[in-house]
C-alpha positions, 0 to 999 in steps of 0.5 A, a space after each residue: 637925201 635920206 638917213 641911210 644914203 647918208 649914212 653910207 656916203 658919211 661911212 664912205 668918207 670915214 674908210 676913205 679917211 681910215 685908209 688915208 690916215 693908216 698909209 700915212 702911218 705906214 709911210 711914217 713908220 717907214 720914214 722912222 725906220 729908215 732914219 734909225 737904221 740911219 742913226 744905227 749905221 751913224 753909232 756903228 760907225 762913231 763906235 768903230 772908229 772909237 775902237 783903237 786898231 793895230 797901227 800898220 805901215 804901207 804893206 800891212 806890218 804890225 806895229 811891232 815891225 814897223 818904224 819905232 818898233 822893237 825886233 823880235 829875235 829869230 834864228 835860221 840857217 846861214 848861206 853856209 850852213 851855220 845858225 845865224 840869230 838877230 841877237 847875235 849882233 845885238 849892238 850893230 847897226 843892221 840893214 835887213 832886207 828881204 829878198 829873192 833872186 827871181 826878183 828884178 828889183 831885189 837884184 838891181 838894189 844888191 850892189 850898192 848894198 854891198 858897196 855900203 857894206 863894205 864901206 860901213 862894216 868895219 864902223 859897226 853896220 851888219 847887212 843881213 839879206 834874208 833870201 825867201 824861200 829859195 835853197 842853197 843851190 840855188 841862192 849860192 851861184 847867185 851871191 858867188 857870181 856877183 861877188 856879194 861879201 855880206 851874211 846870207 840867211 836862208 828863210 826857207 820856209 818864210 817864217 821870218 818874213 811872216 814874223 815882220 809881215 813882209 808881203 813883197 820884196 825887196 823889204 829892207 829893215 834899218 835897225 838901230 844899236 839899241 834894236 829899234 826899227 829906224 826905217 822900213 823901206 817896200 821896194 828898192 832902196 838906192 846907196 844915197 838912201 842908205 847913206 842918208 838913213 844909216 850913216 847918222 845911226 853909225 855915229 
């Protein structure tokens, strides 16, 4: 064979080897990229679940209006016509529930509500029931009909459930004497709830 044939072969061989070890440092460096992005995703995430978040209940309230947060005062306008604020009965035990008449739930828990508060009332509880949104017109007949006896508040513009971060209704608030939320309830609480929870806060 002569030098330059084998020259050429030997110059063959050499690209032949550049070419395999240049894909191997491609796919190496493939290979490193992928496992950083990994290790980055991996730190992003630790980090992340380092940073304290506000804590929230089930429908999204921030601490402040969940269980063993304190309420925040408001003021708006009663069923009959008068301004009614949460300090007003600072030192009651208070049921506060938002609600609506166009909604099923809301109406079916009613009842007993009012049946707890007349039980109750003369023991120090107060029922607050917020109603959403809705005018006086309409919410009177509603309360009249039904015979219901505890405060109406009307939220006209649902600035107060925005404040304790109500998204759906029936919501019902349970407050201690001292103005701290003992108990936050998403959908119809029954009169053996109430007595449960609320009963031992009387005393």
């Amino acid at each position: 064979m002569s030098n330059s044939h084998h020259t050429v072969n030997h110059n063959r061989r050499a690209a032949r080897q550049q070419k395999k070890v240049q894909q191997s440092n491609r796919l190496l460096a493939a290979a490193l990229v992928l496992i950083l992005g990994g290790l980055a995703v991996l730190v992003w995430m630790s980090v992340q679940t380092a940073v304290p978040t506000p804590t929230t209940n089930s429908y999204g309230a921030p601490a402040l209006a969940q269980q063993g947060g304190t309420v925040t005062d408001f003021t708006i306008e009663s069923l009959g016509g008068f301004p009614v604020s949460l300090n007003d009965y600072e030192g009651e035990v208070i049921i506060m529930n938002f609600w609506a008449t166009w909604c099923p739930p809301c109406r079916a828990e009613m009842p007993g509500i009012n049946n707890f508060y007349e039980a109750y009332k003369e023991e120090g509880l107060v029922v607050l029931a917020i109603n959403e949104e809705e005018s006086a017109e309409t919410v009177r007949p509603f309360i009249e009909l039904n015979n219901f006896t505890f405060p109406v508040l009307l939220d006209i513009e649902g600035r107060v459930a925005q404040q304790y971060s109500t998204r759906s209704f029936p919501t019902t608030f349970i407050i201690d004497r001292q103005g701290v939320i003992q108990h936050v309830q998403t959908g119809e609480i029954s009169e053996r709830e109430l007595e449960k929870i609320v009963l031992p806060l009387l005393n």
